[in-house]
C-alpha positions as CSV (number, residue, x, y, z in Angstrom):
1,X,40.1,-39.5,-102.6
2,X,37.5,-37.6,-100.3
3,X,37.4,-33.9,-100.4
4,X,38.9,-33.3,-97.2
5,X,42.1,-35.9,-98.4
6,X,42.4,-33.8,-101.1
7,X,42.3,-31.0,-99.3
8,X,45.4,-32.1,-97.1
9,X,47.1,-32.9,-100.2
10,X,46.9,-29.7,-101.6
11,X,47.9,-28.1,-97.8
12,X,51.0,-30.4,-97.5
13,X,52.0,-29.6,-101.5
14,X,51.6,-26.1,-100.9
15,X,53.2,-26.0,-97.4
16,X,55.9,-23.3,-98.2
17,X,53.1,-20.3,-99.5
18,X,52.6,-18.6,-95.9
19,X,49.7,-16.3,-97.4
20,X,47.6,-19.2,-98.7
21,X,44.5,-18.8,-96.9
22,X,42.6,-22.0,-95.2
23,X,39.6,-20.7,-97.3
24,X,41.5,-21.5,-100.2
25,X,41.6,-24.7,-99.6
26,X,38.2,-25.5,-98.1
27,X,36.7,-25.7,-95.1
28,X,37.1,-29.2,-94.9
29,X,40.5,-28.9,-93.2
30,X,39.3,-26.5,-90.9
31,X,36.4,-28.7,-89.6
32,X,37.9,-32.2,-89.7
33,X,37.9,-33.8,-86.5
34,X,38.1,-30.8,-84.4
35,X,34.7,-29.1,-85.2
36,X,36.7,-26.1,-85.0
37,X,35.1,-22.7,-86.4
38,X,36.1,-20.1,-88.3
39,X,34.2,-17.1,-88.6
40,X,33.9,-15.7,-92.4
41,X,36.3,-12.6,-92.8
42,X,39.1,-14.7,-90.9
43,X,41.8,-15.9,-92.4
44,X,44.6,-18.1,-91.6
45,X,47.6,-18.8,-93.0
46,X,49.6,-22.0,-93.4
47,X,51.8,-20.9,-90.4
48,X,48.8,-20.4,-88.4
49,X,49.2,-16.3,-88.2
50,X,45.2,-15.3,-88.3
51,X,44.4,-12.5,-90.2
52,X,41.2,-10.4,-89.9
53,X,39.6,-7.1,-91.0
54,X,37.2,-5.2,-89.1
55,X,34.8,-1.8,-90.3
56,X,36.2,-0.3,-87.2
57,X,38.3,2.7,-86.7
58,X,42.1,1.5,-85.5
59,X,41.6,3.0,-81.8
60,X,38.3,1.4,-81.2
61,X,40.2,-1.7,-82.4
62,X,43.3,-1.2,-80.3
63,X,41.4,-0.4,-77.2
64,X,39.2,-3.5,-77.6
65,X,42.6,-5.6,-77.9
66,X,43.5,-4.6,-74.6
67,X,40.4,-5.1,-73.4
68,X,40.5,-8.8,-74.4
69,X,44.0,-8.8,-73.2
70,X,42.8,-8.1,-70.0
71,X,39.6,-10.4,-70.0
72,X,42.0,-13.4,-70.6
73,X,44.7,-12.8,-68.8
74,X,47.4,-11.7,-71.5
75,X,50.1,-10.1,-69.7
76,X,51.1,-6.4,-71.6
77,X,54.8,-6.3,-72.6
78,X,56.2,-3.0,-72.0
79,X,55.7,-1.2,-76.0
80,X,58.9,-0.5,-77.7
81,X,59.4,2.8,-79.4
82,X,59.7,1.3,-82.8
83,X,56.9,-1.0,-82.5
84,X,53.9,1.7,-83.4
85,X,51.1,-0.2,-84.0
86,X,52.5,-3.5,-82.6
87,X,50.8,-5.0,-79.3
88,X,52.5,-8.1,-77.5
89,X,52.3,-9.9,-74.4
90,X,52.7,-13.1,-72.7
91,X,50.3,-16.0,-71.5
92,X,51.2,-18.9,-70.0
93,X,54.4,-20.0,-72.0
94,X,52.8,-18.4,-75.1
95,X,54.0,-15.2,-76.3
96,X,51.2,-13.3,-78.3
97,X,51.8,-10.4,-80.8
98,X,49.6,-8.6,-82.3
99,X,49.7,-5.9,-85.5
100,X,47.1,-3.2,-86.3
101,X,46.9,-1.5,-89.9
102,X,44.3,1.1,-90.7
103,X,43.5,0.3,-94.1
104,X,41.2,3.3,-93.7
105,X,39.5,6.3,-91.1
106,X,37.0,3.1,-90.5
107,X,38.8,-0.3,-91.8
108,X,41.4,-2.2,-89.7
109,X,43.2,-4.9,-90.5
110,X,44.8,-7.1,-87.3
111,X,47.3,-9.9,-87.6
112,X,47.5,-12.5,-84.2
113,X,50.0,-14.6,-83.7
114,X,50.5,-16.7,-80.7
115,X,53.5,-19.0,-80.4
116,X,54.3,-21.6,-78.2
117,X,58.1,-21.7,-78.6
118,X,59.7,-20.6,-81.8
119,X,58.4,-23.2,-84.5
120,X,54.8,-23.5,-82.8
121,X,52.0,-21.6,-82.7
122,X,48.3,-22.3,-81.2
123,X,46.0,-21.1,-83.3
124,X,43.1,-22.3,-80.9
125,X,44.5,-19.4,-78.8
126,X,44.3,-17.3,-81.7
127,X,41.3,-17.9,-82.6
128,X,39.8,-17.5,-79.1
129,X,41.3,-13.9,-78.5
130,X,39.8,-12.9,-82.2
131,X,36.4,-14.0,-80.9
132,X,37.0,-12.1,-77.6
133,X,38.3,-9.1,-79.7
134,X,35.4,-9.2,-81.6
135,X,32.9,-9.6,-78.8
136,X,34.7,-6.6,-76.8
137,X,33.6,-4.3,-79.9
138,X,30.2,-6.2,-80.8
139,X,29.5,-4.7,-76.7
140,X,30.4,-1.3,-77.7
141,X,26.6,0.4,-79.7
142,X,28.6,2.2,-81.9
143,X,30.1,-0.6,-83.3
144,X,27.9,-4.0,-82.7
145,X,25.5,-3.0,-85.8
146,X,28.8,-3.1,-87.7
147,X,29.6,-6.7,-86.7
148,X,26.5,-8.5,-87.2
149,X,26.9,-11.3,-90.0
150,X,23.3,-11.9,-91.8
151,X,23.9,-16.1,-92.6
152,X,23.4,-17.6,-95.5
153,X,19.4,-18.5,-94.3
154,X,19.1,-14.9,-94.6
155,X,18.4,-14.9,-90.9
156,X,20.1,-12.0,-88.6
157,X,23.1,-13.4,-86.2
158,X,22.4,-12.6,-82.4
C-alpha cells in the first residue's frame, strides 16, 4: 500500500476524532490530486473546521477578519450579544463563522468554518479567507515581520 493509501486508511478508521489534525496523518492527503496547500501552523480537522494561531494581539486579528471579510465579499451578520468573540457572515449559500481566543496579550487562536448546508463544509473557502486573513496582517508593519516563515532551505519567504 502507497503512503498516501495508507494515509486514507488511517483518515477513514479514524473518521469520528474531530480534533485529529491533517498533519497527523501526512501531507499526502492534503496534496493528492488537488495540489492543494496548507501553510505550516494550520490545522484542520476531520470535519474540515481550520484551526490557526497567530503572534498577533486579538484586535489586530479581529480587525484583519473584517478586513478579509470585506475584500471577499463575506456579508457581516448582525453580532449577537452572547457571541463575544464570535464573527459570522454569509457568502454565496455558505454561511461562515468564525471564533477568536486570545491565548495571550500577543497570541490568537482563530477557528473558520464555512458550511455549505448543515453536513458540508468547503474548506477551499476556508482556506482561502485564512490566506486573506493572513495577508491583511502580513500588510500591516507592525505585524508582517511576525508572519514571515524562514523554509526549510533556510531561505526567507517573500
Amino acid at each position: 500500500m502507497t503512503a498516501s493509501g495508507c494515509a486514507v486508511a488511517v483518515c477513514i478508521a479514524l473518521q469520528g476524532c474531530a480534533a485529529l489534525p491533517i498533519a497527523a496523518v501526512g501531507g499526502a492527503v492534503v496534496g493528492s490530486g488537488a495540489g492543494a496547500v496548507v501553510k505550516t501552523g494550520t490545522e484542520y480537522t476531520m470535519t474540515g473546521t481550520a484551526r490557526r494561531t497567530f503572534s498577533v494581539p486579538i484586535n489586530a486579528v479581529r480587525a484583519a477578519v473584517l478586513e478579509a471579510f470585506e475584500r471577499t465579499g463575506v456579508r457581516l451578520r448582525e453580532p449577537q450579544p452572547d457571541q463575544g468573540d464570535e464573527i459570522a457572515g454569509d457568502l454565496h449559500e455558505r454561511t461562515v463563522h468564525v471564533r477568536l481566543t486570545a491565548f495571550s496579550d500577543s497570541l490568537t487562536g482563530m477557528t473558520l468554518n464555512v458550511k455549505r448546508n448543515a453536513l458540508v463544509k468547503d474548506r477551499a473557502t476556508s482556506s482561502e479567507l485564512l490566506e486573506q486573513v493572513e495577508q491583511v496582517l502580513a500588510e500591516n508593519p507592525t505585524f508582517a515581520k511576525r508572519l514571515r516563515r524562514v523554509p526549510h532551505d533556510g531561505v526567507a519567504a517573500r
